[in-house]
C-alpha positions in Angstrom: 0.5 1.5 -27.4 2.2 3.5 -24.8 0.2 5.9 -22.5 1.8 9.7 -22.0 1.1 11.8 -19.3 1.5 15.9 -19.1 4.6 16.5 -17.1 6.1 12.6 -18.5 10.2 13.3 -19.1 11.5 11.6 -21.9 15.0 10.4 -21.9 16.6 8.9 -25.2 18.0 5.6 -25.4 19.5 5.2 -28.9 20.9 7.9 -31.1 18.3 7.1 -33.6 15.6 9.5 -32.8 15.7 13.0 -33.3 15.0 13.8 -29.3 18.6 13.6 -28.4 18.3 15.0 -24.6 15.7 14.7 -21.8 12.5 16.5 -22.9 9.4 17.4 -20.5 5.9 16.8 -22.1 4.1 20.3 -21.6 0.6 19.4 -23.6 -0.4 17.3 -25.4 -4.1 17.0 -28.1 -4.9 13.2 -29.2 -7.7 15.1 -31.7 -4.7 16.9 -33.3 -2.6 14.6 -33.2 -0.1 17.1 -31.0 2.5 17.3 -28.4 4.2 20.1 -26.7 7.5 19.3 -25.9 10.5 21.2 -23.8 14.4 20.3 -23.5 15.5 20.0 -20.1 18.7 21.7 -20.8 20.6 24.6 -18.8 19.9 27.0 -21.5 15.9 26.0 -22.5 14.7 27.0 -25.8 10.8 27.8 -26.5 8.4 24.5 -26.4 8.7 23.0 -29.5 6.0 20.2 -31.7 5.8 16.8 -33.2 2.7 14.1 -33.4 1.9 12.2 -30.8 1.3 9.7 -32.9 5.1 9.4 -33.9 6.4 10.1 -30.6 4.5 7.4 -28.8 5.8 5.1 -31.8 9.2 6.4 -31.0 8.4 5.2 -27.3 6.8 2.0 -28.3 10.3 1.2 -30.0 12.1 1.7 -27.6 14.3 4.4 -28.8 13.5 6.5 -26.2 11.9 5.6 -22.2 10.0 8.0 -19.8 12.3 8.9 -17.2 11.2 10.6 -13.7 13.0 13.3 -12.3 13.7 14.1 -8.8 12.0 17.4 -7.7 15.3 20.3 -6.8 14.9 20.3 -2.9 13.7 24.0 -2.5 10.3 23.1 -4.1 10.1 20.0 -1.6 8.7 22.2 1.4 5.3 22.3 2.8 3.5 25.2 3.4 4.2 25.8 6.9 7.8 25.8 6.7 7.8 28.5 4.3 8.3 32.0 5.3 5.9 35.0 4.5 8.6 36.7 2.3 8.8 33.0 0.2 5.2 32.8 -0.4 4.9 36.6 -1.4 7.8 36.0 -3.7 6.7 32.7 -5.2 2.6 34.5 -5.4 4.2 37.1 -7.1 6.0 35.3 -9.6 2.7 32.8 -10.2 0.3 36.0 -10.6 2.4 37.3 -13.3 2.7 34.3 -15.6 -1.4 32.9 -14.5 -3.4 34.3 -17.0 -1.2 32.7 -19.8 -1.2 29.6 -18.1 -5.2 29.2 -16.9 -6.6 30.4 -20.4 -10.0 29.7 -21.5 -8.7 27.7 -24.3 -6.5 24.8 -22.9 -2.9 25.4 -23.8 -4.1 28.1 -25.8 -0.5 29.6 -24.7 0.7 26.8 -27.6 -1.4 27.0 -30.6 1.1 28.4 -33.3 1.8 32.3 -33.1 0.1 33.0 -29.6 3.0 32.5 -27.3 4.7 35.6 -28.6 1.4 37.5 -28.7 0.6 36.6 -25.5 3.4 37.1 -23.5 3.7 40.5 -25.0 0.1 41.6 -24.4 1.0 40.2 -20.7 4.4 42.3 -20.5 2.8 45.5 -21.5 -0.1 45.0 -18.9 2.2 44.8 -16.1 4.8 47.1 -17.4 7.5 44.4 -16.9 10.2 42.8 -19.9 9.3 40.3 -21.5 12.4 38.4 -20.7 11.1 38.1 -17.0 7.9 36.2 -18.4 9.9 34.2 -20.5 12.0 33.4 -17.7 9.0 32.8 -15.6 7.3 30.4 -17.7 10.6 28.5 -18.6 11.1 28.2 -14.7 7.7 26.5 -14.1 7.7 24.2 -17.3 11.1 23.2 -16.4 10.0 22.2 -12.9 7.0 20.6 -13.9 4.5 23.1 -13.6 4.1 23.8 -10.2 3.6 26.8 -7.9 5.9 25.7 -5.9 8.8 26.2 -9.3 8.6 29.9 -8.5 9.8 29.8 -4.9 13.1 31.3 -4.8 16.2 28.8 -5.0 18.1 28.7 -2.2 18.9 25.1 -2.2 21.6 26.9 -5.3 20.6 22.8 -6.3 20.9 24.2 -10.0 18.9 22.8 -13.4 16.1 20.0 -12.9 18.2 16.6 -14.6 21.5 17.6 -13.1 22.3 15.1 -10.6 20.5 12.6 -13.1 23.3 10.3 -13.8 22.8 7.7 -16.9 25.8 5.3 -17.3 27.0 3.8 -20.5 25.2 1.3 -22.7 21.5 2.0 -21.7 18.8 -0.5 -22.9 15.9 0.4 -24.0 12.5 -0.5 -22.2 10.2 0.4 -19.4 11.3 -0.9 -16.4 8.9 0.6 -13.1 10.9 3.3 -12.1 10.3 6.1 -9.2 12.4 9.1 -9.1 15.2 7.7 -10.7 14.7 4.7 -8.6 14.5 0.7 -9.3 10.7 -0.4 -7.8 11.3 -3.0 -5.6 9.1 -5.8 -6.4 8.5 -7.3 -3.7 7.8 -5.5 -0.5 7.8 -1.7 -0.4 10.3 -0.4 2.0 10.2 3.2 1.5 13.2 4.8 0.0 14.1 8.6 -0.3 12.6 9.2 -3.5 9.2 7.8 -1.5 10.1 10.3 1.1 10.4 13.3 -0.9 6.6 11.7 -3.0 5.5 12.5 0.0 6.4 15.6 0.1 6.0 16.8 -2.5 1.9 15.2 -2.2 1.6 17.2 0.8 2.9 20.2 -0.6 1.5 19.9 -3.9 -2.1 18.6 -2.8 -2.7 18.8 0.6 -2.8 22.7 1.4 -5.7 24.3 0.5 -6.6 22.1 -2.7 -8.0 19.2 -1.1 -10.0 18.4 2.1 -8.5 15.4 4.1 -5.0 13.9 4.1 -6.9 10.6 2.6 -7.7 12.7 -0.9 -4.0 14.6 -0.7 -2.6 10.2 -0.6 -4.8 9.7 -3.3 -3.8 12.4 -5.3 0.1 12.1 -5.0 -0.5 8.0 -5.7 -2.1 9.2 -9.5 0.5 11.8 -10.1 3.5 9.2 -9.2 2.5 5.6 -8.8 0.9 5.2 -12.4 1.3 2.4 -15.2 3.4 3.9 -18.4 1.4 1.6 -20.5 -2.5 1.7 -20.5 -3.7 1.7 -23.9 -6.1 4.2 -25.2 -5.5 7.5 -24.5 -8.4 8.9 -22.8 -8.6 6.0 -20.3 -6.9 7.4 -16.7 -3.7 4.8 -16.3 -4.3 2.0 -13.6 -2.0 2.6 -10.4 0.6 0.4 -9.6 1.0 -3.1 -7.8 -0.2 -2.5 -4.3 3.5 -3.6 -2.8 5.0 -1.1 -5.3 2.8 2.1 -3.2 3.6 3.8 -0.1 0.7 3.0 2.3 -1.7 6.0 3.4 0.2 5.1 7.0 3.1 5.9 5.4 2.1 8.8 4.4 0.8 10.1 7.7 4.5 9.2 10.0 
């Protein structure tokens, strides 16, 4: 049975299945049987449910494939490089959705009924509209809730999935892809998706949230460089092949 991740993007193969454009996983309950799912469409609509169960039959299949999507290049900066007016902007934006997002309840935010309630309550505390929570939260689930989503965008690089390109007559399956990227399986020779992995680990992991560069290389190779297909769902997926990872001296150039 196919293994799912938070943050996985799902991309439909055959017009079969009701998930008929790319979709982000937001959350996801194996107790309840539960996943919280968001279009990746110019015009996002609230998170909407199904079983996991069904959708990781749907995946089994083959009617639909997890896709990865390459990060918009204004969230690929590290710390350093951005300016004290960026990080008060992107701060700003992350204190006013944070108390929705780090509840006591995990993805309490999605049990049915709270989201209006909450954002609401949240509105009225900081004597702000709604909208600009609601347009808050749909910026960092679209971006795959990061910080770093909330930086302003001047990259203009527009909707996460734009640049994605799928040609005709897609087959269904689970070939090891990286950011929209073949794995090549012999030796690694890092590409520009690696280069931007790399990145993004630094700025994702490395500043502030972990001690030594060795932990931030470990981290970013379990957020990108996992197996899709461990079974059991509460066993943490096996990394890939070793000549399918960037090296930690790769990381370090």
């Amino acid at each position: 049975m196919s293994y799912l991740n938070i943050n996985d993007v799902i991309e439909p193969v055959t017009e079969t299945t009701e998930l008929q454009r790319l979709a982000r996983v937001l959350w996801l309950d194996a107790i309840s049987d539960q996943v919280v799912l968001f279009d990746m469409t110019e015009t996002p609509k609230r998170p909407w449910v199904m079983r996991l169960s069904e959708l990781r039959s749907i995946l089994d299949n083959g009617d639909i494939k997890t896709a990865t999507i390459v990060p918009s290049p204004f969230m690929l900066r590290i710390e350093e490089d951005l300016s004290e007016k960026e990080k008060y902007f992107r701060d700003k934006n992350w204190r006013r959705i944070q108390n929705l997002i780090e509840t006591e309840i995990p993805g309490e935010i999605f049990q049915p009924g709270a989201m209006g309630r909450l954002i609401a309550d949240q509105a009225l505390k900081l004597e702000i509209h709604k909208k600009t929570i609601y347009r808050l939260l749909y910026r960092y689930w679209m971006n795959g809730q990061v910080r770093n989503a909330l930086l302003p965008d001047r990259f203009n690089s527009g909707g996460p999935g734009k640049n994605k390109q799928y040609r005709d007559g897609k087959k269904p399956g689970r070939k090891v892809y990286f950011q929209g990227v073949e794995a090549d399986t012999q030796s690694k020779v890092l590409t520009e998706a690696d280069k931007n992995c790399i990145k993004v680990g630094f700025s994702l992991f490395a500043t502030g949230k972990v001690g030594t560069i060795t932990d931030a290389y470990i981290k970013m190779l379990r957020r990108f460089y996992t197996s899709k297909t461990q079974p059991g769902y509460c066993i943490e997926p096996p990394l890939l092949p070793a000549n399918e990872l960037p090296t930690a001296r790769d990381g370090l150039k």
